[in-house]
C-alpha positions in Angstrom: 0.0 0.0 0.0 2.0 2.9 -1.0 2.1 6.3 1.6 3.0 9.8 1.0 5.3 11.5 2.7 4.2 14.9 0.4 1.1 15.3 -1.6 0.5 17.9 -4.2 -2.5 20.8 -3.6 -6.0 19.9 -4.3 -6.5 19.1 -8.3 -9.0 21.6 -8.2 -7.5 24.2 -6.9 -4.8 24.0 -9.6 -7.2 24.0 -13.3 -9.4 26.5 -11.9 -8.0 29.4 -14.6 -8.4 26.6 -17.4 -11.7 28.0 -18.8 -10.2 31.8 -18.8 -7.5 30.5 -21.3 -9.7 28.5 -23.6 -11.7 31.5 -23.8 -9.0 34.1 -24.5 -7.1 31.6 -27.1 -10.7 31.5 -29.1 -10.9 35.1 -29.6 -7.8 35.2 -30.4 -7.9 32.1 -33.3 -11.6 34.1 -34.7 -10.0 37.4 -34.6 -7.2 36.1 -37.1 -8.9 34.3 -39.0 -11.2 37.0 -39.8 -8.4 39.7 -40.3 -5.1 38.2 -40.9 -2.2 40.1 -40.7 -3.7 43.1 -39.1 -4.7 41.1 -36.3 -1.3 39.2 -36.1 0.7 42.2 -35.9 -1.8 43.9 -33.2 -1.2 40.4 -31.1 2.2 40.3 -31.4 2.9 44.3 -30.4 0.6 43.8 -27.7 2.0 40.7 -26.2 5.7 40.5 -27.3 6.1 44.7 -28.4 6.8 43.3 -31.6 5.9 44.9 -34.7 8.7 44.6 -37.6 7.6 45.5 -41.2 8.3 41.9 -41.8 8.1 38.8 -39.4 9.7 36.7 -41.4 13.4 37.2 -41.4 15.4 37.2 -45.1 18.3 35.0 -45.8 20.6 38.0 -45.6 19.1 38.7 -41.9 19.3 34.8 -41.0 23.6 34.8 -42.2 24.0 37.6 -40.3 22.3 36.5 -37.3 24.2 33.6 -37.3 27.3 35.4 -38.2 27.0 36.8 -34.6 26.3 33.5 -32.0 30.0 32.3 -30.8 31.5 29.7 -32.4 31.3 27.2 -29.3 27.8 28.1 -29.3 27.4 27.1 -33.0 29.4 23.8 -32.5 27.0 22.8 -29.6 24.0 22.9 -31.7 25.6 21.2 -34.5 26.8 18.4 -32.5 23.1 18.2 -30.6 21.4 18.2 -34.0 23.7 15.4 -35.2 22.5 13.5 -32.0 18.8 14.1 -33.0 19.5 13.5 -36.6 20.9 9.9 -36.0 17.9 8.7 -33.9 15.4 10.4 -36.5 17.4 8.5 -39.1 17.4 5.6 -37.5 13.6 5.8 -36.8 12.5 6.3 -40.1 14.7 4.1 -41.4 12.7 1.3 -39.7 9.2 2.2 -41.3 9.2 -0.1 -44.2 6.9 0.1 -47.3 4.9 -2.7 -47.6 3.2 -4.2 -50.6 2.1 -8.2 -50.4 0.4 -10.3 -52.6 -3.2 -11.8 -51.0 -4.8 -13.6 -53.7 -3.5 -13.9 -57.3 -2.9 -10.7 -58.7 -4.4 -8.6 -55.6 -1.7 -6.7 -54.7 -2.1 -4.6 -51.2 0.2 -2.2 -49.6 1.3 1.3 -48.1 3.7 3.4 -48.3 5.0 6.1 -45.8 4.6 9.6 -47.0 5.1 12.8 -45.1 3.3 16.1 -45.0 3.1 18.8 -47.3 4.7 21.3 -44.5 4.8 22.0 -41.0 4.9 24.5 -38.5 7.5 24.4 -36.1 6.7 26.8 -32.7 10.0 27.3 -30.7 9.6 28.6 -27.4 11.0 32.1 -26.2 10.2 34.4 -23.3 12.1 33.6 -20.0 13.2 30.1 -21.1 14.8 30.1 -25.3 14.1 26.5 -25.8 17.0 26.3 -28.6 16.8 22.2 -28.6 13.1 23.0 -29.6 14.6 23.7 -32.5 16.5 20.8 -33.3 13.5 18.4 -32.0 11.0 19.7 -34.5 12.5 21.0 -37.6 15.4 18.1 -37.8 13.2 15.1 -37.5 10.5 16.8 -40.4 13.4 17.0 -42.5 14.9 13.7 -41.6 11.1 12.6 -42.4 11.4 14.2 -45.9 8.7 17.4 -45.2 9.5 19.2 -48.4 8.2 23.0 -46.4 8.7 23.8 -42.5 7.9 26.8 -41.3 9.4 28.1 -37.9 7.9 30.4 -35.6 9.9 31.7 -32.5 9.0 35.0 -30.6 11.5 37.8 -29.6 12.6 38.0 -26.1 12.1 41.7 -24.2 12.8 43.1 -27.8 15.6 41.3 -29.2 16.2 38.7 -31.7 17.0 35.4 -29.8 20.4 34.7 -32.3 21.4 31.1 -31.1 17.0 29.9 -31.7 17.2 31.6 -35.1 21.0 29.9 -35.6 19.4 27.0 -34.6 16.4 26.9 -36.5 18.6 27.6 -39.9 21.2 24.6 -39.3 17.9 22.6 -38.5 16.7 23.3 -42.1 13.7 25.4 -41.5 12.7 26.9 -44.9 10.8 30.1 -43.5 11.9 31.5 -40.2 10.0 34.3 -38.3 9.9 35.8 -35.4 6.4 35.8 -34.2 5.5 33.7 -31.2 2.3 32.9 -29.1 -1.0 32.0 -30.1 -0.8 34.8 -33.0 2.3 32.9 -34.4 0.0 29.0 -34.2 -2.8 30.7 -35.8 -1.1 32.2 -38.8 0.7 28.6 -39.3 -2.4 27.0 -38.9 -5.1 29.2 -41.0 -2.4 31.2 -43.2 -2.7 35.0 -43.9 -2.0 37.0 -46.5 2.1 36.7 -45.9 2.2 33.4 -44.2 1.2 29.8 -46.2 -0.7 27.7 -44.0 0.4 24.2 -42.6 -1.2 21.3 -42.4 0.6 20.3 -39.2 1.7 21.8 -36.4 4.6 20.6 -33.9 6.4 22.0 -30.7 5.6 23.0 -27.1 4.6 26.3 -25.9 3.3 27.8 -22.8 -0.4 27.5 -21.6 -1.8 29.2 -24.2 0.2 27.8 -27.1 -1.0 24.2 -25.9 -4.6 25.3 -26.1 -4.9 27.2 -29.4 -3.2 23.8 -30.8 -5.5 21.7 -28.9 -8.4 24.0 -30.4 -6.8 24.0 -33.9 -6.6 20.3 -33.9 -8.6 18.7 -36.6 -8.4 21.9 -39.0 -5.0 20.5 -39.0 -2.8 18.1 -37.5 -0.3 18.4 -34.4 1.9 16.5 -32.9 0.5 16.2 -29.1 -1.8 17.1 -26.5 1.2 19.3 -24.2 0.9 20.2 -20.5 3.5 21.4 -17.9 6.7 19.5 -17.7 6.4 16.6 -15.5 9.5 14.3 -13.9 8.7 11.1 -11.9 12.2 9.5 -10.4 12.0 5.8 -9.3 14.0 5.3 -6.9 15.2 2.2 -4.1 17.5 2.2 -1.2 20.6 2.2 -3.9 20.1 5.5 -5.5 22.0 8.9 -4.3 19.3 10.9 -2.5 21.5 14.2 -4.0 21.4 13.2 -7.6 17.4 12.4 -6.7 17.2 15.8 -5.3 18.7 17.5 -8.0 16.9 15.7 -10.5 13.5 16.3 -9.5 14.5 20.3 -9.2 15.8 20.5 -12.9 12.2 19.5 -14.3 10.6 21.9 -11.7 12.3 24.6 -12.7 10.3 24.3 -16.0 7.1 26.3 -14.3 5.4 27.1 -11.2 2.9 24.5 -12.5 5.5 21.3 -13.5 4.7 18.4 -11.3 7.8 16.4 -9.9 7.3 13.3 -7.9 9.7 10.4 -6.2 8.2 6.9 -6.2 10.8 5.0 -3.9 11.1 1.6 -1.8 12.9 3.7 0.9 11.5 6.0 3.4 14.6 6.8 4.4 15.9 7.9 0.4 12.7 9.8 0.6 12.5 11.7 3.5 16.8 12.6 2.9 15.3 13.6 -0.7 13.5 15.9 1.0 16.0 17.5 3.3 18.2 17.5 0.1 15.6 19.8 -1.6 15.1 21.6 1.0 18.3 22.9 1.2 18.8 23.3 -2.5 16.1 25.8 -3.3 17.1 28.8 -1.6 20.0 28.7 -4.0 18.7 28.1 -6.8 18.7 31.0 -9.6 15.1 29.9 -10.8 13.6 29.3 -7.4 10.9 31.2 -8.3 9.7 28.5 -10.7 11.0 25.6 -8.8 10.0 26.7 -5.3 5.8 26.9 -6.0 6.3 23.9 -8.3 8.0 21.4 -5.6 5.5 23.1 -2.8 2.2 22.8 -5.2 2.8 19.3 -6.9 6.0 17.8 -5.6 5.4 14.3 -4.2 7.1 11.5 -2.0 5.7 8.1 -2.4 6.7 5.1 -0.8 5.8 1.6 -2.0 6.5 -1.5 -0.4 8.5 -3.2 -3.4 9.7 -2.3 -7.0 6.9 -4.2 -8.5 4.4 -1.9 -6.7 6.5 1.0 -7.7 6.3 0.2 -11.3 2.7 0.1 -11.0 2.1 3.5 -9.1 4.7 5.4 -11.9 2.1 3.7 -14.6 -0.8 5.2 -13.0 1.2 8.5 -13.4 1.9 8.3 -16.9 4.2 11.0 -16.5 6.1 12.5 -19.5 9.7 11.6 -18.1 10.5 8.7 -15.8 13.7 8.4 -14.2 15.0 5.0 -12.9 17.6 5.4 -10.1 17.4 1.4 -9.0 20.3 -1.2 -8.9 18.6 -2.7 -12.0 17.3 0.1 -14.0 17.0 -2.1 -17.3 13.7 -4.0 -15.2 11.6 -1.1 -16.1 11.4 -2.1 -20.0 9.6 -4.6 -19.3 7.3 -3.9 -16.3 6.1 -0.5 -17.6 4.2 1.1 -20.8 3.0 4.2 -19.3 5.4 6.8 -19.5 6.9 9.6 -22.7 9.9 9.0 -22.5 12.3 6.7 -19.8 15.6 7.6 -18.3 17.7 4.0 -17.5 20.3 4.6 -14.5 22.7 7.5 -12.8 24.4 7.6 -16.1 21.3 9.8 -17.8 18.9 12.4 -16.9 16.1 14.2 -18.2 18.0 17.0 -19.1 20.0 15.2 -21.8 17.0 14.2 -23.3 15.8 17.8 -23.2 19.1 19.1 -24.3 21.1 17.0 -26.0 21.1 13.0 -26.3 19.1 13.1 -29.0 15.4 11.5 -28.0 12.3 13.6 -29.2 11.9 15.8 -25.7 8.3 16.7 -27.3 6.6 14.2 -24.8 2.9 13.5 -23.8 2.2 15.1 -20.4 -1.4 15.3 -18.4 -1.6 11.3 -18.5 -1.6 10.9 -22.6 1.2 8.7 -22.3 -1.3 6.0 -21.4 -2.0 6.6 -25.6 0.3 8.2 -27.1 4.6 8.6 -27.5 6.3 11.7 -28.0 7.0 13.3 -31.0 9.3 11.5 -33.6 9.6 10.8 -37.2 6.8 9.2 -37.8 4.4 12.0 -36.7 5.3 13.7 -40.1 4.4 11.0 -42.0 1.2 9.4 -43.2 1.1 5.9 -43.5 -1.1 5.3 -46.7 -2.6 2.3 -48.3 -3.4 1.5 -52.2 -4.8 -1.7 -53.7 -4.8 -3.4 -57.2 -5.7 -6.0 -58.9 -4.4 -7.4 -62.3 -6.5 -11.1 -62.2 -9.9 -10.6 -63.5 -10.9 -14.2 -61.8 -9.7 -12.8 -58.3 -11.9 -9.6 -58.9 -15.2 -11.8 -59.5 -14.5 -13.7 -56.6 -13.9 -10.4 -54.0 -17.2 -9.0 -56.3 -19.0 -11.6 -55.2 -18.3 -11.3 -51.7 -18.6 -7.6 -51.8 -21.8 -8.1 -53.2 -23.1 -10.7 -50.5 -21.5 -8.3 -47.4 -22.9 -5.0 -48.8 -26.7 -6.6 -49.5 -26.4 -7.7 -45.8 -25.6 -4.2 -44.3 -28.5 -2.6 -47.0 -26.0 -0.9 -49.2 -26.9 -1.7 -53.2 -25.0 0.8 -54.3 -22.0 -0.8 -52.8 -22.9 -4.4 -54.1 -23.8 -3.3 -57.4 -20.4 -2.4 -58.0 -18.9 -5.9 -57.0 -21.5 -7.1 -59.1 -20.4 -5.5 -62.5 -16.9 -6.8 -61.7 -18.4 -10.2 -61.6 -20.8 -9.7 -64.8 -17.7 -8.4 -67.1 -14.9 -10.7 -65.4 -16.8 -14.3 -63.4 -18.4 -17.3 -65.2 -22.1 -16.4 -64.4 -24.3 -14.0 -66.1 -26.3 -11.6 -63.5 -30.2 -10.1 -64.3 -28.4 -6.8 -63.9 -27.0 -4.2 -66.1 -26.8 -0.3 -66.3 -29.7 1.7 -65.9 -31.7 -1.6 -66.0 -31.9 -2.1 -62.0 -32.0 -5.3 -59.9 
């Protein structure tokens, strides 16, 4: 029976300005549609003082933007990219056309194709989420999306040089700097300076999430996306420090990112605790971290590892971190989870940052249905069908006739039955405009 030594505030208490969002992001979303670029620039000066003559930045703008991010800085995002490239790579190279034979000459297969375009929203304001970058504009390239368009807003004014560096080595074909729920809408509907998307891709703050959630179905995106959310599994072998500090780097996210400990030790717990404790006064983004660890930080102890498993399930959490003498056991007693984090050796962060895993991950339970985002995401599987042996086209219009008769559609059976009159052995009481 698992205990808590910390529980997070009342659920309640936490959604209650849900509905004042979902509100705001709909006016929003009718407003642009219904005026474009007007409205898009009034949004972005009024949110981000942002109101260039052109959002989208040239190529001579983007060379000399880059021209200006250090070296080092430059080499870190190539080598990160590389890291995500590989894995993409790797990914799609495992999606296999198919195409099998079923019954003399009735060929059936599909084929992997990917999007038209996408729209790729990079985080700014406090937090520059650079490796934003990499995540969604490398893997729709290494997926083959001929057009991907990439959104990022300014920060206090300025262009953010090492996103838009970023963003270019990624391959983005169309940069601007627009963010918010202005900068999803124009991807998503188009205006008269920015070509819609058929898909949309990349985390975002509160409203972000929700003008994708609303957008979904006029267009595609990659996830459902909540608050950052760590769960650490730990036993009585882990460091109680590296614990500590673990659960503080995904807090530090928002005031609103849930981190929790599921361990077999009271003792690592309560120590994980003190640890934290002690490590939040210090920290630079306490004012994030602080509010997050006192509103939805949680110690849970469960009696063994199996249990343990089983209460990180019921979490579903985005990122699960296994601190346990046999971290590899977690492959095969979970499935709930975005994205897992196997021993000391790793952490969250390098999945955020730079391992080379998606770090677009399902949050707000979704991994009990969904991965992150990944190659595949940008690509439709499709199916086609043919059939070069007129006596295997009688036979499947016979049957099609008999299955459609019995679910009342004669439209349906009528066109097996021609197949059968032109290609089969009998002769039917049926012909065009004749009827039954």
């Amino acid at each position: 029976m698992p205990r808590f030594l910390k529980s997070p505030v009342p659920a309640a208490q936490v959604s209650a300005a849900r509905a004042d969002v979902a509100d705001r992001v709909r006016a929003i979303l009718d407003d642009i549609r219904e005026r474009g670029d007007e409205a898009v620039r009034q949004y972005s000066e009024k949110f981000d003082t942002w109101g260039p003559e052109s959002f989208r930045l040239t190529s001579e703008e983007i060379e000399r933007i880059v021209a200006g991010v250090p070296q080092q800085v430059l080499d870190d995002i190539r080598f990160v990219q590389e890291q995500v490239r590989t894995f993409a790579q790797a990914q799609r190279d495992s999606m296999l056309d198919v195409e099998i034979e079923t019954l003399p000459g009735v060929r059936l297969g599909h084929r992997h194709v990917p999007v038209a375009a996408a729209g790729a929203y990079v985080p700014g304001g406090r937090y520059p989420l650079t490796a934003s970058a990499h995540m969604t504009i490398v893997t729709a390239k290494v997926a083959g999306v001929p057009r991907v368009v990439a959104c990022t807003p300014p920060i206090r004014g300025e262009i953010p040089a090492a996103t838009v560096a970023a963003m270019h080595l990624a391959g983005a074909d169309e940069i601007y700097l627009l963010g918010g729920v202005q900068a999803v809408a124009a991807m998503a509907v188009g205006t008269e300076t920015i070509g819609s998307v058929p898909m949309l891709a990349g985390p975002g703050n509160a409203y972000v999430a929700e003008a994708k959630r609303q957008l979904f179905g006029e267009v595609g995106i990659d996830l459902f996306a909540g608050p950052t959310e760590i769960l650490v599994i730990a036993d009585e072998h882990a460091d109680p420090f590296v614990v500590a500090v673990d659960l503080l780097s995904q807090a530090e996210h928002g005031p609103d990112s849930p981190a929790v400990l599921v361990t077999t030790s009271e003792e690592l717990g309560r120590e994980v605790e003190r640890h934290i404790e002690r490590l939040l006064p210090g920290m630079p983004t306490k004012d994030f971290a602080e509010p997050a660890w006192r509103d939805h930080g949680e110690i849970v102890v469960a009696d063994t590892l199996d249990e343990a498993f089983e209460i990180a399930d019921s979490y579903a959490s985005e990122h699960v971190e296994v601190l346990t003498e046999d971290p590899r056991q977690a492959l095969d007693h979970m499935r709930d989870y975005g994205a897992l984090f196997l021993g000391e050796d790793t952490c969250v962060s390098y999945g955020d940052k730079v391992i080379g895993t998606n770090h677009v991950l399902p949050t707000r339970g979704a991994a009990r249905y969904t991965g992150g985002l990944w190659v595949g995401k940008y690509l439709k599987t499709v199916t086609y069908q043919e059939i070069t042996d007129t006596a295997s086209s009688a036979l499947l219009g016979e049957v099609c006739g008999r299955a459609a008769r019995v679910e009342l559609f004669e439209g349906h059976a009528r066109s097996g039955d021609v197949r059968v009159a032109k290609y089969g052995d009998k002769t039917l009481e049926w012909n065009e405009g004749a009827g039954a």
